[in-house]
N, CA, C, O and CB atoms as a CASP TS submission, in Angstrom:
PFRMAT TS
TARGET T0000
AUTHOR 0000-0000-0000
METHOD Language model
MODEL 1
PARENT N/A
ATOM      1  N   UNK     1      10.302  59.907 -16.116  1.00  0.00           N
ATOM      2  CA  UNK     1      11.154  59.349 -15.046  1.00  0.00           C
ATOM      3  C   UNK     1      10.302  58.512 -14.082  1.00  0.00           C
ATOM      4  O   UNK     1      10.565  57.316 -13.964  1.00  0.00           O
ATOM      5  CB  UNK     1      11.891  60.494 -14.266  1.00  0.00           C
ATOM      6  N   UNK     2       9.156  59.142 -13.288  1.00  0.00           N
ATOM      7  CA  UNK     2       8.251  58.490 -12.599  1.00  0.00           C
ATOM      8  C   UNK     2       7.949  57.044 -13.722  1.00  0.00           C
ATOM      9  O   UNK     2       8.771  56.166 -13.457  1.00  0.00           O
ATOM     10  CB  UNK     2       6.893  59.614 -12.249  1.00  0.00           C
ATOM     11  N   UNK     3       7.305  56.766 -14.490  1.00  0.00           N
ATOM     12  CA  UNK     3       6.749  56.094 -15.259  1.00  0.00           C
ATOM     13  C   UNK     3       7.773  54.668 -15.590  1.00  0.00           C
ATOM     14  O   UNK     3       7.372  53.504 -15.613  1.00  0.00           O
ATOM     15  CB  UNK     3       6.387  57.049 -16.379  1.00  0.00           C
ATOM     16  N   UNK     4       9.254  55.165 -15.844  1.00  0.00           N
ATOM     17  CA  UNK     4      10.152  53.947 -15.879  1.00  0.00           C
ATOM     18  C   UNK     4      10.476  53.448 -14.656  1.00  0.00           C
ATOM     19  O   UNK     4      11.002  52.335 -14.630  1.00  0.00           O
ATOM     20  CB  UNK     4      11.364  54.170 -16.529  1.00  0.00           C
ATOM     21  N   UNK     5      10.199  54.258 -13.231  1.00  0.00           N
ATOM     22  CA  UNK     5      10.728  53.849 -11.982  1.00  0.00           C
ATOM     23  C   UNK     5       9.502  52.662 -11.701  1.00  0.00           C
ATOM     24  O   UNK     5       9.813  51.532 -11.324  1.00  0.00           O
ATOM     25  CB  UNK     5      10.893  55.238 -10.766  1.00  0.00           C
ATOM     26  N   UNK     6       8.532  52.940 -11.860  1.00  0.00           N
ATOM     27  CA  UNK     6       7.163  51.890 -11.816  1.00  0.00           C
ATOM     28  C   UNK     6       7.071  50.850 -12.085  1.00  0.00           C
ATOM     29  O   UNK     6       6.656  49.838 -11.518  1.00  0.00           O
ATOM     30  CB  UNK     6       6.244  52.074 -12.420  1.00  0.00           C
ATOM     31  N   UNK     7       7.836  51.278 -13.827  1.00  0.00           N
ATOM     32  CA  UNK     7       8.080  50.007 -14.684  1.00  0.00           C
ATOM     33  C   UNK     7       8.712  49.265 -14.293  1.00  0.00           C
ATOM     34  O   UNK     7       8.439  48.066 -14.360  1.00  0.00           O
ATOM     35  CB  UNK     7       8.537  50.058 -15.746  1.00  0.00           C
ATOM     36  N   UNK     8      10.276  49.961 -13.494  1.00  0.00           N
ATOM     37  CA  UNK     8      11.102  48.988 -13.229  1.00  0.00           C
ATOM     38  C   UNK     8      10.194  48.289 -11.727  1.00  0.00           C
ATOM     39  O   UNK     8       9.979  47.095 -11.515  1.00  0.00           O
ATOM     40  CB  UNK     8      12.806  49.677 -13.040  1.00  0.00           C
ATOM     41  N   UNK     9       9.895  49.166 -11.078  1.00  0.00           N
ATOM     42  CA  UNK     9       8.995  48.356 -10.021  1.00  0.00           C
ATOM     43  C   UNK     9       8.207  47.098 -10.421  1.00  0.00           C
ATOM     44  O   UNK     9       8.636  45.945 -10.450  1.00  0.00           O
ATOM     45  CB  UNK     9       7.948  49.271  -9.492  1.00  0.00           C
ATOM     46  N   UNK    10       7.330  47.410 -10.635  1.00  0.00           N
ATOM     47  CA  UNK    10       6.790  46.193 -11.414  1.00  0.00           C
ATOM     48  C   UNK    10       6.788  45.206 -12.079  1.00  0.00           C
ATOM     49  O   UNK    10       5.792  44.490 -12.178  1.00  0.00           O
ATOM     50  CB  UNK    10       6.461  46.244 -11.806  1.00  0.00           C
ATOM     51  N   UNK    11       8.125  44.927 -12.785  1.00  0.00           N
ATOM     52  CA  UNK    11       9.183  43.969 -13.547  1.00  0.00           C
ATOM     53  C   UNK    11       9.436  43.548 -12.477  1.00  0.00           C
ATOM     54  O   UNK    11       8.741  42.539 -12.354  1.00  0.00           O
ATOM     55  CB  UNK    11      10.431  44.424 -14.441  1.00  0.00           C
ATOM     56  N   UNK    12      10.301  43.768 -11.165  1.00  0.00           N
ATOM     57  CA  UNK    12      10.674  43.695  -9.973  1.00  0.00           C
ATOM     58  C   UNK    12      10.039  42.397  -9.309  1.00  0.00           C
ATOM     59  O   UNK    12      10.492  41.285  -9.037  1.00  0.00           O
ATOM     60  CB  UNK    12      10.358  44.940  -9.346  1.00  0.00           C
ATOM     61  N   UNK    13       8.385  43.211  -9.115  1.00  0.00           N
ATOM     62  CA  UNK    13       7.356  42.319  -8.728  1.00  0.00           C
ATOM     63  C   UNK    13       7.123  41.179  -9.696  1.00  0.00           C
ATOM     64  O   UNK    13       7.289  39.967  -9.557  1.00  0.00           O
ATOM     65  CB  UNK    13       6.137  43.062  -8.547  1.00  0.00           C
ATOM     66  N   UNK    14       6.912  41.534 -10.197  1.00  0.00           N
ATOM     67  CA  UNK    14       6.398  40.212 -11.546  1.00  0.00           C
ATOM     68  C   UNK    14       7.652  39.018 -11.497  1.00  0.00           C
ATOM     69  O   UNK    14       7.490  37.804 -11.375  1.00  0.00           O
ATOM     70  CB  UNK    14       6.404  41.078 -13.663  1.00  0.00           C
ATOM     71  N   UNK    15       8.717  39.634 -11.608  1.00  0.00           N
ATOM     72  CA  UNK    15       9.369  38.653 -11.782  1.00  0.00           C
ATOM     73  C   UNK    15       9.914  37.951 -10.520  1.00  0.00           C
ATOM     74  O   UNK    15      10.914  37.244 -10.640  1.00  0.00           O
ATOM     75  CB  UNK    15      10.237  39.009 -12.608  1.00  0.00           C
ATOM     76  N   UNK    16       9.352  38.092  -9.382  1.00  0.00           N
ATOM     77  CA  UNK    16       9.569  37.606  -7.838  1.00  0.00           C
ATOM     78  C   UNK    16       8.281  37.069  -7.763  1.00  0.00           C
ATOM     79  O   UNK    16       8.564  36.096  -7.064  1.00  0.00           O
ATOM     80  CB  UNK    16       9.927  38.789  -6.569  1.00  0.00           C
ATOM     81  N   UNK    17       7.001  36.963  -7.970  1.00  0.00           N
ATOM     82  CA  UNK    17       5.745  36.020  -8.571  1.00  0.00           C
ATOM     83  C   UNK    17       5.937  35.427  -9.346  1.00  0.00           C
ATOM     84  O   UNK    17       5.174  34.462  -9.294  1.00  0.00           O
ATOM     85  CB  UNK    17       4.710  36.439  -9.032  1.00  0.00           C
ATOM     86  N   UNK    18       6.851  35.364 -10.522  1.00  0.00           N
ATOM     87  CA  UNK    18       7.048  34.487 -11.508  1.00  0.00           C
ATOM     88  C   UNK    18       8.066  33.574 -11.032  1.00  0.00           C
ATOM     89  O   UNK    18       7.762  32.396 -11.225  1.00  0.00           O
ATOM     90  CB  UNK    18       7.379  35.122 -12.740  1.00  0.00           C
ATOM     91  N   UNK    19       8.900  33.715 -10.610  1.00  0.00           N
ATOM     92  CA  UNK    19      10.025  32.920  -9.755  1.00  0.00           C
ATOM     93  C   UNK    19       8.978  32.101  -8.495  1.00  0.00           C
ATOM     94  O   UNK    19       9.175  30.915  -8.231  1.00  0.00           O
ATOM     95  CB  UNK    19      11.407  34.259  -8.929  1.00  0.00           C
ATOM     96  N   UNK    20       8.292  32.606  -8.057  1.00  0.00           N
ATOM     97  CA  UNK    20       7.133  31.908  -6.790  1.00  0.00           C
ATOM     98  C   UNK    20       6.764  30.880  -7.369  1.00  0.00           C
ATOM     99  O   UNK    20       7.003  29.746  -6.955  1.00  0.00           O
ATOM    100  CB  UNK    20       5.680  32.732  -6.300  1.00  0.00           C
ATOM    101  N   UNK    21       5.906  31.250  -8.772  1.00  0.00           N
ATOM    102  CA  UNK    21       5.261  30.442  -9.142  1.00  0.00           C
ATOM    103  C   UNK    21       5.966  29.534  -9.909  1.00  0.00           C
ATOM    104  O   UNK    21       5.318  28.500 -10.069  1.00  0.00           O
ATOM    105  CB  UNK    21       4.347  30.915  -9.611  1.00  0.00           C
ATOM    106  N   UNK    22       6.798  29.530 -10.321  1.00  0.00           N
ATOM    107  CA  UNK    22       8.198  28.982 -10.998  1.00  0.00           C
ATOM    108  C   UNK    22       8.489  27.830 -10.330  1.00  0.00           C
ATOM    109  O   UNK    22       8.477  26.751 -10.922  1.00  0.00           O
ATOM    110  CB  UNK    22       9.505  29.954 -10.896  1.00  0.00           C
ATOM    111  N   UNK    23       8.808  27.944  -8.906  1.00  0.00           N
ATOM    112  CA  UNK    23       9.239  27.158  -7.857  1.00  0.00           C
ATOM    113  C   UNK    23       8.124  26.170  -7.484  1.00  0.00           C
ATOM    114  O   UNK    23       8.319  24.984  -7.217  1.00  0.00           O
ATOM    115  CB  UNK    23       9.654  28.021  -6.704  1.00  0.00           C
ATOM    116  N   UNK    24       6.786  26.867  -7.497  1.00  0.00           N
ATOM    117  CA  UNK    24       6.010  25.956  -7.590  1.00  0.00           C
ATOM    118  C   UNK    24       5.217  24.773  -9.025  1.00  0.00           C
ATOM    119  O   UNK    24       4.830  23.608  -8.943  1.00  0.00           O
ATOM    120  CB  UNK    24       5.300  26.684  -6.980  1.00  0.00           C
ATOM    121  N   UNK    25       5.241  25.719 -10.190  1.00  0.00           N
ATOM    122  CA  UNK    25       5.138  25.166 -11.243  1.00  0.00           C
ATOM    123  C   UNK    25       6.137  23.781 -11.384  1.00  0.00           C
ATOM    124  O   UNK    25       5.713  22.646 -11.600  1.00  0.00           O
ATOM    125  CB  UNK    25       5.345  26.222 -12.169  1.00  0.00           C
ATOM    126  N   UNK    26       8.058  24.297 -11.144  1.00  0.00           N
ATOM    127  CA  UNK    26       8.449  23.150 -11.197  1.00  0.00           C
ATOM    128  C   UNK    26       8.213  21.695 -10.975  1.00  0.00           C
ATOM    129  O   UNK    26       8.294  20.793 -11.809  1.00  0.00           O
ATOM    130  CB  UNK    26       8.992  23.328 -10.856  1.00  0.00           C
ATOM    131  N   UNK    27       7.856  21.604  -9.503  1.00  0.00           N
ATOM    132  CA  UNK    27       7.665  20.248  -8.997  1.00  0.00           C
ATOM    133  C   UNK    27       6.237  19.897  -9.398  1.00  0.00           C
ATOM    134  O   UNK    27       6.015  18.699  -9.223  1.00  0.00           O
ATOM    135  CB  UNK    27       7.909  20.133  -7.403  1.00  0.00           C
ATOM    136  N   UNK    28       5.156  20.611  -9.905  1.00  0.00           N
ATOM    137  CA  UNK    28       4.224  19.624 -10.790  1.00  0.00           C
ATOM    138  C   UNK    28       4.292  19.872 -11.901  1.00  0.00           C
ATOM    139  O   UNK    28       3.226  19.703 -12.494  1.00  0.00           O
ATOM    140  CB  UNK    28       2.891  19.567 -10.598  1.00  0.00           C
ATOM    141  N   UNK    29       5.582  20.420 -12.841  1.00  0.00           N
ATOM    142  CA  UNK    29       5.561  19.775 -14.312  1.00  0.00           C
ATOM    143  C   UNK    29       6.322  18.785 -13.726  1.00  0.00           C
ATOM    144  O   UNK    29       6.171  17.863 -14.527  1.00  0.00           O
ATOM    145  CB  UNK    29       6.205  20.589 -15.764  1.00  0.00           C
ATOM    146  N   UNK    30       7.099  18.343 -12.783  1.00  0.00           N
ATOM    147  CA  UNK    30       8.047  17.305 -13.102  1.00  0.00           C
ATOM    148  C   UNK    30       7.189  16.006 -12.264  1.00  0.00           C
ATOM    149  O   UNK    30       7.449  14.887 -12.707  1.00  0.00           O
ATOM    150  CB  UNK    30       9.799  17.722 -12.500  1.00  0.00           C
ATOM    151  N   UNK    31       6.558  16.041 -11.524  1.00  0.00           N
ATOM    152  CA  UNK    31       5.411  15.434 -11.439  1.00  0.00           C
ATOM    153  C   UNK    31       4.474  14.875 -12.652  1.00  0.00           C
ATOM    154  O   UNK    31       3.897  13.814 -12.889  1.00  0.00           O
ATOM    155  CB  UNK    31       4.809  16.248 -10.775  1.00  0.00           C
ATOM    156  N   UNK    32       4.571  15.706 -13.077  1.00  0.00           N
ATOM    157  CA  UNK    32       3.668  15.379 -14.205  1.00  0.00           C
ATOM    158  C   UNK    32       4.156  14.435 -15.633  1.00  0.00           C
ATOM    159  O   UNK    32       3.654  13.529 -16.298  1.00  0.00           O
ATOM    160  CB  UNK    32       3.241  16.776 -14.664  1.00  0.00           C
ATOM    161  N   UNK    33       5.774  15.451 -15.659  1.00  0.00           N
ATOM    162  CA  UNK    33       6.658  14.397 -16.698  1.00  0.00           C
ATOM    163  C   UNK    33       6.837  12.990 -16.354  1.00  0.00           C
ATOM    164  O   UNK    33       6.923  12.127 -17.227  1.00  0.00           O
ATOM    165  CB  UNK    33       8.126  14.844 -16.859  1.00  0.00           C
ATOM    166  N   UNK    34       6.910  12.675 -14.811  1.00  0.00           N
ATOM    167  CA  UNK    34       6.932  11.282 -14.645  1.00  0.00           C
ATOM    168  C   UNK    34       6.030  10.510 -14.373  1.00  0.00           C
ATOM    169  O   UNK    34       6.133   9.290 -14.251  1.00  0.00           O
ATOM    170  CB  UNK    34       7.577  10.999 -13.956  1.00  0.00           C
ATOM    171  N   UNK    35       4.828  11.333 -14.226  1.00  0.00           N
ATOM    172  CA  UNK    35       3.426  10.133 -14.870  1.00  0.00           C
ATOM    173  C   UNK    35       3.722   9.779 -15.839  1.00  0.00           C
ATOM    174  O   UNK    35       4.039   8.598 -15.979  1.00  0.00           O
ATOM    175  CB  UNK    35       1.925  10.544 -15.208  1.00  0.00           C
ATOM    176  N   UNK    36       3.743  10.971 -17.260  1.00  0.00           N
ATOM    177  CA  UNK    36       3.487  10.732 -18.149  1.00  0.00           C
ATOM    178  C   UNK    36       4.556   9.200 -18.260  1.00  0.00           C
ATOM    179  O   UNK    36       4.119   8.051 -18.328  1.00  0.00           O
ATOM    180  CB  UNK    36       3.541  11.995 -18.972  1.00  0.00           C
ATOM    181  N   UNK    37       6.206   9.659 -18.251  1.00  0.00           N
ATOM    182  CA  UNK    37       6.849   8.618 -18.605  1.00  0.00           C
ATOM    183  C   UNK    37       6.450   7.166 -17.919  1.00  0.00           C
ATOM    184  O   UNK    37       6.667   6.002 -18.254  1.00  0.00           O
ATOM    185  CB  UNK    37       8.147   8.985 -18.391  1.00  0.00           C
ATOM    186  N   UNK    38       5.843   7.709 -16.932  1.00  0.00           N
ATOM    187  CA  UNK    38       5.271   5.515 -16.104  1.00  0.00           C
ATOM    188  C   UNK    38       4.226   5.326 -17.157  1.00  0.00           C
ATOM    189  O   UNK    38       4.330   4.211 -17.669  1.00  0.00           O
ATOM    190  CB  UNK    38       4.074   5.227 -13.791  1.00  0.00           C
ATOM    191  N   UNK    39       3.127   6.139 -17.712  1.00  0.00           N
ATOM    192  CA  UNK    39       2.285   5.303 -18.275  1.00  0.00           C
ATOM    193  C   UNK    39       2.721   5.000 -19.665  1.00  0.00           C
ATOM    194  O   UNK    39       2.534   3.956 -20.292  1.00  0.00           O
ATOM    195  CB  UNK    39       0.993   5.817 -18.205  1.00  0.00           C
ATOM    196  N   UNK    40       3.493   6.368 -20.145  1.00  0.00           N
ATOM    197  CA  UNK    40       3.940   5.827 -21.565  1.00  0.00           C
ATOM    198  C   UNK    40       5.199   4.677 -21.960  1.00  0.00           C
ATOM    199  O   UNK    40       5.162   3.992 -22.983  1.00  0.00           O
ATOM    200  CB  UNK    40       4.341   7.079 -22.256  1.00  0.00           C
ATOM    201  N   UNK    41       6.184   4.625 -21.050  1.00  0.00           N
ATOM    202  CA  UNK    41       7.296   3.722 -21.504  1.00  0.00           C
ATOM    203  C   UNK    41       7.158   2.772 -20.366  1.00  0.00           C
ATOM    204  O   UNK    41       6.816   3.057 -19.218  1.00  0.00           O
ATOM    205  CB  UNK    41       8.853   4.423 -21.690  1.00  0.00           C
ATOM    206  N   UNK    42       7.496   1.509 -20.882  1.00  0.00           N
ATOM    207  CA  UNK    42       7.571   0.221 -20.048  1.00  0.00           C
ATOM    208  C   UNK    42       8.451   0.522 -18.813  1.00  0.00           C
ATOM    209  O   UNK    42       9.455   1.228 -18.911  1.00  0.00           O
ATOM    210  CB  UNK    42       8.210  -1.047 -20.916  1.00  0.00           C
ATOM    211  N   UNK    43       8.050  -0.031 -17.649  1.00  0.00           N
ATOM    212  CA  UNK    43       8.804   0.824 -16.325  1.00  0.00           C
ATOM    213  C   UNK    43       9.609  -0.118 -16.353  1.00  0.00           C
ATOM    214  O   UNK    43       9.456  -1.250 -16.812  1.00  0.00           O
ATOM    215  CB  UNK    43       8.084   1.186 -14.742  1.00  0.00           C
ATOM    216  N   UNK    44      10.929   0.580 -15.606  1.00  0.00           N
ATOM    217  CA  UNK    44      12.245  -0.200 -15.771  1.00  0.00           C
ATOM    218  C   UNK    44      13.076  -0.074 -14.669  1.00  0.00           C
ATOM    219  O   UNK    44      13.760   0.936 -14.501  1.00  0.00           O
ATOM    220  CB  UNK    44      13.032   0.214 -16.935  1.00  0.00           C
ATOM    221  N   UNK    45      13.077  -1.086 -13.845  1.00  0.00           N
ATOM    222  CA  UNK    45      13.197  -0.979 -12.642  1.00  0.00           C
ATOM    223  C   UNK    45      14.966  -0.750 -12.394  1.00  0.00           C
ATOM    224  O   UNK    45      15.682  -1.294 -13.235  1.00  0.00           O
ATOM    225  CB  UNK    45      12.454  -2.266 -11.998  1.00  0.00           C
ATOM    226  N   UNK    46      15.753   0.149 -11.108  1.00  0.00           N
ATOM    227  CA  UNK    46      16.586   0.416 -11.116  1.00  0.00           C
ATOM    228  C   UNK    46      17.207   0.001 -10.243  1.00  0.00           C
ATOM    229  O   UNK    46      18.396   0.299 -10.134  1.00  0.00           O
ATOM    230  CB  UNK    46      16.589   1.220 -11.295  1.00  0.00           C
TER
END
């Protein structure tokens, strides 16, 4: 009983650091997807 209450603790945590880092990961993969797309495809103005 102790041992799954932990577990669930810790899932808890992890996944409220993973969501942190989530939030932050987002905006530099998408940063990053739109380098990539300026250097790889001809820019196309809107």
């Amino acid at each position: 009983k102790d041992i799954i209450e932990q577990n669930l603790k810790f899932k808890v945590l992890t996944r409220e650091k993973v969501n942190d880092l989530g939030m932050m990961g987002l905006k530099e993969v998408t940063a990053k997807v739109a380098e990539i797309e300026k250097s790889s495809k001809p820019v196309k103005t809107k």
